[in-house]
N, C-alpha and C positions, 0 to 999 in steps of 0.2 A: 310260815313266817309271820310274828305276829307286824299288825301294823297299827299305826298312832296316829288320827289324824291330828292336822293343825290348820285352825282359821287363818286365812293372812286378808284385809281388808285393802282390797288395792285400787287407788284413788289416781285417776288419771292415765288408766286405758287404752283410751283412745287415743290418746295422741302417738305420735310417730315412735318416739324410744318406750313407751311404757305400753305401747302395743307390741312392737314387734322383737325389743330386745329382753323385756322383762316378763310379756306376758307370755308368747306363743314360746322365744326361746329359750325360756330358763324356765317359768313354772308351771307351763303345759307340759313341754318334753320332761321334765321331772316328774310331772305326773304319768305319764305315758312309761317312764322303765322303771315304774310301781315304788317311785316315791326317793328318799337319801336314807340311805343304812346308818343306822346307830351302833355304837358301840350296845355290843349285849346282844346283836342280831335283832332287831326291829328296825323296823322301816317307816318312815315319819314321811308322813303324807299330806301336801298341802292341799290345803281345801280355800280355793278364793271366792270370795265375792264380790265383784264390780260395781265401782262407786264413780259416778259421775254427776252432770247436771242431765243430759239426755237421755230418758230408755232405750229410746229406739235403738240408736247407735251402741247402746252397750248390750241391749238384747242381740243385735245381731250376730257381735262378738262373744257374747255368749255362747250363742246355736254355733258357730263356727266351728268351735274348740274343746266343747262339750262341759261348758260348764253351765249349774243350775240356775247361780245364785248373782241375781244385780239387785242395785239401788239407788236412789237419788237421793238419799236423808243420811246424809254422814252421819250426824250427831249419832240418828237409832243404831248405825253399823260400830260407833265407837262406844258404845252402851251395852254393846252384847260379850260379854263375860267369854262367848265361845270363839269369840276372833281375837286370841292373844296377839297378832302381830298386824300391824298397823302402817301399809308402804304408798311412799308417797312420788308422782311422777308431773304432780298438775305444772302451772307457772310460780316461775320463779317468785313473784311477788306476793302469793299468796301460801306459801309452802310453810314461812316460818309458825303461821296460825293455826295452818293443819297439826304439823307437827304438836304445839304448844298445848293443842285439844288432846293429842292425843295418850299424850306423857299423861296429862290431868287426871286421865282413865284409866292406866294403870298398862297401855299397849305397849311392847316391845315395837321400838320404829326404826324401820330400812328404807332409805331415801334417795333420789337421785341427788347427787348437786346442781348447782351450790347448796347447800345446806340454806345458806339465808343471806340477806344481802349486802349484812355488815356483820363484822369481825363480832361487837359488842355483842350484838343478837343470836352468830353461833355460838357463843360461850355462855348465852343465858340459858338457850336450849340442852346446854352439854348438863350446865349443873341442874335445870330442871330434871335431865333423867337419871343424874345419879342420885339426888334429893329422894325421887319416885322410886327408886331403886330396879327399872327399865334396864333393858339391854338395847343400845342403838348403836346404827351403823351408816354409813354412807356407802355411796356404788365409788368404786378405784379401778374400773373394769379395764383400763389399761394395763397395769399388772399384771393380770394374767393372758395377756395377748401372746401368741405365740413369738412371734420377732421381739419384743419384751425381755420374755422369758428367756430368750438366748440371749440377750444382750446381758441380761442379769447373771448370766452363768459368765459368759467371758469376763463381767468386771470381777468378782468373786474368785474366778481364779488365776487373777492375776494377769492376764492376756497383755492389757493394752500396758504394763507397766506403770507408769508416772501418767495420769491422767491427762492430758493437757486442757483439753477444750470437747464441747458437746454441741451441735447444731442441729436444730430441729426446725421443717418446713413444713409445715398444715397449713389445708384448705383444699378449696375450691370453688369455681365459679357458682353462686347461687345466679339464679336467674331474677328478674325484677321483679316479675308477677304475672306479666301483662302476657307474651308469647314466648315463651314453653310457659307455667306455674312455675312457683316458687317451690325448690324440694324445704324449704325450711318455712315454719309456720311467722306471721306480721310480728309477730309480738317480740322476736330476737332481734326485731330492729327498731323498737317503742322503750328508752330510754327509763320512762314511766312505767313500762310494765314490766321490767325486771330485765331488759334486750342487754345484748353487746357483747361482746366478743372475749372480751376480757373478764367480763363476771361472768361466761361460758366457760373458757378454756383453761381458764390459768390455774382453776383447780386442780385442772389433771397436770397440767406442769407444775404445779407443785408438788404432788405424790411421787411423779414419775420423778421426779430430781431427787426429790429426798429419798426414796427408797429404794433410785438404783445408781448414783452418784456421790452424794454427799449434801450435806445438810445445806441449806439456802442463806446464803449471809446479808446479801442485795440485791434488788432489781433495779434496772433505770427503762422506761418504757414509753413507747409514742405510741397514742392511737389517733385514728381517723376513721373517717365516714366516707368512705369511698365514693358509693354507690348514694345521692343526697333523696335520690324519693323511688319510692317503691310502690308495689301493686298489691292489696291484702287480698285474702281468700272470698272476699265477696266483687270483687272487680274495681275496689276503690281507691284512687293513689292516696298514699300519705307521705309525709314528711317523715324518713328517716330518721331520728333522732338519737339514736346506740352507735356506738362502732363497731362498723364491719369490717375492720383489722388493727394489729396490733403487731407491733415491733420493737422487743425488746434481748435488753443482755441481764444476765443473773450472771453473780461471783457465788460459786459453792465451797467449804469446807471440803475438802477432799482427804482420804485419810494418807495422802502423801505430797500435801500440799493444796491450794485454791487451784480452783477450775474456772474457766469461763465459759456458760452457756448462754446460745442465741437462740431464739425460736420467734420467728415470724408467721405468723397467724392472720388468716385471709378468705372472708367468703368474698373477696374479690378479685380471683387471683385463677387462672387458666393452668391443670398440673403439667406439669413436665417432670416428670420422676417416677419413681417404680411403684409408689403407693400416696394415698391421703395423706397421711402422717410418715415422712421419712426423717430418722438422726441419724447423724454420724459423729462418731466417738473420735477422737485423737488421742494415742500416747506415744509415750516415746519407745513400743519396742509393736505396737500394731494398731489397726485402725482398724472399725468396721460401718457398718452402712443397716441399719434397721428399717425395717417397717412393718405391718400390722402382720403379719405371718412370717417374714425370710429375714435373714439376716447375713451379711458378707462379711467377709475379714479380709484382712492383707496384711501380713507380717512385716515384718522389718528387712528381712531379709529378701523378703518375693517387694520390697519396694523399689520403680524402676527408679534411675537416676535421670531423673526429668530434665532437660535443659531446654530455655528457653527462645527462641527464636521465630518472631513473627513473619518474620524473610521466607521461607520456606515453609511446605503443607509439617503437619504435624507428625513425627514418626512413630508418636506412641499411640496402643490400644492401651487406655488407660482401665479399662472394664476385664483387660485379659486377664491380670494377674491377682482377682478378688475371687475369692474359695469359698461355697454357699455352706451353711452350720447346717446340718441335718438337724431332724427334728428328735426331740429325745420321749418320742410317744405320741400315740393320737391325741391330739389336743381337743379340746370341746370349748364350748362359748363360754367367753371371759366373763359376760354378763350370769349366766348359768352356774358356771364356778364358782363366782361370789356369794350366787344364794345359797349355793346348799354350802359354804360356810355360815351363812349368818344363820340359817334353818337347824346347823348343829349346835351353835352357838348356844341361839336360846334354848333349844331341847336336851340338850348336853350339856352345857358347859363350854363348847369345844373352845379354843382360842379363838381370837377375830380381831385384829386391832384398828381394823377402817373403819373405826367409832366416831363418834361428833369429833372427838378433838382434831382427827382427821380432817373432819369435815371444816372446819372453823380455821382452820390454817389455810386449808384454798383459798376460803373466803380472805381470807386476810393479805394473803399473797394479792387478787383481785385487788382489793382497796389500798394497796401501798403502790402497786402498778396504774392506778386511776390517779393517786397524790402522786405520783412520780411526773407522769405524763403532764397534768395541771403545774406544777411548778416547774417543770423541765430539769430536772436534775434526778441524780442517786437519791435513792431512800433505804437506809438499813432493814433488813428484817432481822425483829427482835424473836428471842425463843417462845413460842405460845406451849406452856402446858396446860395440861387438863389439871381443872381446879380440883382438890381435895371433896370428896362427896361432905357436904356439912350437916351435922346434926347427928347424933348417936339411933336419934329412931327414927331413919327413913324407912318410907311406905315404899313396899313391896308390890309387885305386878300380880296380875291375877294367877294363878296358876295354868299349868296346861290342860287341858281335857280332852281324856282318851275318847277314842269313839272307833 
């Protein structure tokens, strides 16, 4: 079977999600069961090289995981014609630069979100790569979570009826610094350097609404600062400055009427529930109950006729009459799934639509939930598309190279 390799330049490693969900679970173990099958029978094989500021730490990661090739000179790794594809995991406030370098060069670019930190600047980035004539994408890695996935099949076919309402609860307790460490790195709560909760998450509640609900018409949203000072990774308190939760309501376009979803978001917040991230769907013929792998239902029929009464202990087991969705196939990592679509993408053609303009509506969602909060009221979201590529002679990407 023949195989093809491919450069992928991948900048920010070491940190927590660009180590363990991009590097080791998606483009090592893609290396490890010999690569993503092409149309035509070839096997397209990624070949990385680690870009950071530390050798050390990235030689380590290296030797770990059996790859050759690190670096600490962006510019040279974005200079070399043999690493068409270009991913980016570092801080949020220095991402849109990477990126903007890297379009310059002719790379194909797959990035974590947020894409960048205002609306204005993913939409320069978006026409930058079609100008370039780049293939880019953004991570949606919610999409293909398995409790997702089955939430997506129940709306599609029809399950819940008339939409009513959507309610999602993320989080968990981050810890402050000082005893246990922090599981999240200072800088998600440094205002200045791209922190908050709200330019974290709202991306994925934007994806996740629009692509398994109905389009987003408003948000109205409060955040706060829980948690006012913290401990960084060298032992030193600082001043808080990002919010570490967010509580807000969205009204969605639904294709059988408006919906209202809630989703409160919290690294200050102790779980009581079946998973990190659980929603629950309401319509009017069933409900169900998601999270990051299961998902319940409860018909209409199997609904008890609840009555109320604080006088006496409660007679109902309200958990008895919810029915788990089997799974429709081994599922593999949402993070992993998404590469080797963007890995066909470029090498193929294949379809991908988690493109900047994807990426740019997060962000925008973000910044109209920041002006919501700041002025205390609704704010509409307006429809963001992807701007027309301009100019009859954009510049093309380098080509692939076989090897």
């Amino acid at each position: 079977m023949a195989r093809r390799r491919i450069g992928i330049i991948m900048n920010g490693v070491t940190g927590r999600m660009g180590l363990n969900q991009h590097l080791v679970r998606s483009i090592v173990a893609i290396r490890q069961q010999g690569g993503v099958a092409l149309p035509g029978g070839e096997r397209l094989l990624p070949d990385p090289i680690l870009v950071g500021r530390n050798e050390a730490k990235l030689r380590a990661v290296a030797d770990a995981h059996g790859i050759e090739r690190v670096s600490t000179d962006l510019d040279a790794c974005l200079a070399n014609p043999a690493d068409p594809i270009y991913f980016d995991a570092t801080l949020t406030s220095v991402r849109a630069d990477h990126v903007r370098r890297a379009i310059a060069l002719g790379k194909h670019v797959y990035c974590e979100k947020p894409l960048a930190t205002t609306t204005a600047e993913a939409l320069e980035l978006l026409r930058l790569a079609q100008r370039r004539g780049v293939k880019h994408g953004i991570v949606q890695d919610k999409l293909f979570l398995p409790g997702i996935r089955k939430l997506k099949r129940l709306v599609d076919a029809g399950f819940f009826g008339r939409i009513l309402s959507v309610r999602g609860e993320f989080g968990y307790w981050v810890f402050e610094g000082d005893d246990p460490p922090a599981q999240r790195p200072s800088w998600n709560y440094k205002k200045e350097e791209g922190g908050g909760i709200i330019l974290d998450m709202f991306a994925h509640w934007r994806y996740l609404l629009d692509h398994t609900f109905g389009t987003l018409k408003a948000v109205q949203c409060t955040g706060t600062t829980h948690i006012p000072e913290r401990v960084d990774e060298r032992g030193r308190r600082y001043a808080a400055s990002a919010d570490d939760a967010a509580y807000a309501t969205f009204v969605l376009a639904g294709p059988a009427g408006d919906i209202v979803a809630q989703f409160n978001s919290s690294w200050a917040v102790r779980v009581y529930r079946d998973d990190l991230l659980q929603i629950q769907v309401d319509g009017t013929l069933g409900s169900a109950v998601a999270g990051l792998r299961s998902c319940k239902t409860q018909t209409r029929t199997a609904t008890p006729r609840a009555v109320w009464n604080p006088d006496v202990p409660n007679p109902f087991d309200f958990y008895a009459e919810w029915q788990e969705i089997s799974d429709d196939g081994p599922s593999d990592n949402a993070f992993k799934v998404q590469w080797e679509m963007f890995l066909r993408h470029v090498a193929a053609d294949a379809p991908f639509p988690h493109d900047f303009c994807e990426g740019a509506k997060g962000v925008q969602l973000a910044e109209l939930a920041l002006q919501s909060w700041a002025e205390r009221r609704w704010i509409d979201v307006s429809p963001l598309e992807a701007p027309p590529a301009q100019g009859v002679g954009a510049q093309h990407a380098a080509p692939l190279h076989r090897g």
